[in-house]
Each structure stands twice: as structure tokens, then as C-alpha cells.
C-alpha positions in Angstrom: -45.5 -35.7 31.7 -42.2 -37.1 31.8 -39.3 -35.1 33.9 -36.1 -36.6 34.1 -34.4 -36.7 37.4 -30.9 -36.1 38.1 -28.5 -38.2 36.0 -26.9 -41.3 38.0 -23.8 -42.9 36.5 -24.4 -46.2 35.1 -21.4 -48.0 37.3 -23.7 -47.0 40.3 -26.9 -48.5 39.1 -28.0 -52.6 39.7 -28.4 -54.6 36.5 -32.6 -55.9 36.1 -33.9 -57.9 33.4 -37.0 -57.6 32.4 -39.3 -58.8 29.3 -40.9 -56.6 27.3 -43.0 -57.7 24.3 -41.2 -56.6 20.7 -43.7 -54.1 20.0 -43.6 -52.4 23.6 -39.8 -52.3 23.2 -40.6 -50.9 19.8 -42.7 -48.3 20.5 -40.3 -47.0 23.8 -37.6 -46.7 21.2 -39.8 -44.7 18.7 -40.7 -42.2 21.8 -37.6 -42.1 23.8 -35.8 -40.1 20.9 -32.3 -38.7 21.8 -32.0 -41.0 25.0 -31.8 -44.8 25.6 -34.8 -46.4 25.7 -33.5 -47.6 28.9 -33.4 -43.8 30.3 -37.3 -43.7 28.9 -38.0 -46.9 31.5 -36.3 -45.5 34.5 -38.0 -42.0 33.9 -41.3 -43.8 33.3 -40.6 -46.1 36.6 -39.4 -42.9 38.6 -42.9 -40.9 38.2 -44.9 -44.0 38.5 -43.1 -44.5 42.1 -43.2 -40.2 43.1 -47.1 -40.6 42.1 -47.7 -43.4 44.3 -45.7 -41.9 47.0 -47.3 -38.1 46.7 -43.4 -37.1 46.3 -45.0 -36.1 42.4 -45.3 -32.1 42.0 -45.8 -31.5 38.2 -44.3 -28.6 36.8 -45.5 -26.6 33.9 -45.0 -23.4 32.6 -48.4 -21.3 30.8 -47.6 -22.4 27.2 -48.5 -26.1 28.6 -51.7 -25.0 29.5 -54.3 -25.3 26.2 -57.5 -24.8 27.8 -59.0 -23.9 31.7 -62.5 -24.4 32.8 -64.0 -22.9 36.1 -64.0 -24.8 38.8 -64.5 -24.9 42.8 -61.7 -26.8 45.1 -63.1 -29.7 46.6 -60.2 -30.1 49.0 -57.1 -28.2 49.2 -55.1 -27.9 46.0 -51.7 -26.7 45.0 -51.6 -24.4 41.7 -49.2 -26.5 38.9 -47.7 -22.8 38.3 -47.0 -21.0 41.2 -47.0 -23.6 44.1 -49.4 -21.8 45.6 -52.4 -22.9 48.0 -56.1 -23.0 46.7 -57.7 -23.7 49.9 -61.0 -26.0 50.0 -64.2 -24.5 48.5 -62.3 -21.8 46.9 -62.7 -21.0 42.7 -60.0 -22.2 40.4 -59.5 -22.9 37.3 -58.9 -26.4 35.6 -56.2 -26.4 33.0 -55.8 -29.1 30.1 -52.6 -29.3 29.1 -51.0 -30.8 26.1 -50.5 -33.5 27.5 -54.2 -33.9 27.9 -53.8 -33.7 32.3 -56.2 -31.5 33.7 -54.7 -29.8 37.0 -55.6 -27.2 39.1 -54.8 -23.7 38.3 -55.0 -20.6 40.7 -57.1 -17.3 39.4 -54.2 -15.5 40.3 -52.1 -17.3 38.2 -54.1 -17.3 35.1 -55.4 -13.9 35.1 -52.7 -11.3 33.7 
């Protein structure tokens, strides 16, 4: 899931090259749609660096959720929709989302 972070002006940014094969550079420009397929990259290059560096915190709302399964924390999770702690060898839920991630849903969360 892509999130955008806060806009930074273009004067303050360092120019990089970098080679891309046709297609590739293709393809960004098919999915990037009302941005630059230069904003696409940075986005892309953002979340890869806050996953690496467990800065990452996905956010999603219930509609992004398309199916759960039950499940028992192996260690201690945070809930994708509330924040919320699901300590270590607690149940949860597993969502799949539509973007086809499964994360770690809280009971209390789901259940309405």
C-alpha cells in the first residue's frame, strides 16, 4: 500500500539519475495516474526505507479489509485499525486486504 508522505518542494530535493528499463518506466507511468511518475518512485522508495527501518505503521480503514481468518499472536502485534496491542499468545484475526496483505486485526476491532 502506497501512502504518500508530506509534499517537499522540488527546489529542496537533490537531482539522481537512474536507469530504468522502457517497460518499467512504462508501467510506473500507467500506475502512477494523476501524479509524476517520479512522485510514484519516491513514494515507492520511501515505504521501502520505513519498512526496513520498522518506522512503517500501515493504516487502513474496515472497507480495506476483504476477508479475516482466526488466528493466535505469535509475538506481540499492533492492530492495522486501532493501534492497539495484541499481546503474545492472544487470539486475533488476520485480515486480507485488497491489496492482498494479510495483517493483524484485534477482536475488538472487528467485532461490532
Amino acid at each position: 500500500m502506497i501512502r504518500t508522505l508530506p509534499s517537499t518542494s522540488t527546489t529542496k530535493m537533490e537531482v539522481t539519475s537512474i536507469r530504468l528499463e522502457r517497460a518499467l518506466k512504462d508501467k510506473l507511468k500507467k500506475l502512477s495516474g494523476n501524479q509524476s511518475y517520479q512522485a510514484l518512485i519516491r513514494d515507492i522508495l520511501w515505504n521501502y526505507v520505513q519498512q526496513k527501518s520498522g518506522d512503517y505503521r500501515p493504516q487502513f480503514s474496515p472497507s480495506d479489509i476483504r476477508a479475516t481468518i482466526e488466528a493466535t499472536a505469535q509475538k506481540d502485534e499492533s492492530c492495522v485499525l486501532t493501534g492497539k496491542l495484541i499481546p503474545e499468545n492472544e487470539p486475533m484475526l488476520l485480515g486480507l486486504t485488497i491489496y492482498g496483505d494479510l495483517v493483524p486485526l484485534s477482536w475488538q476491532s472487528w467485532v461490532h
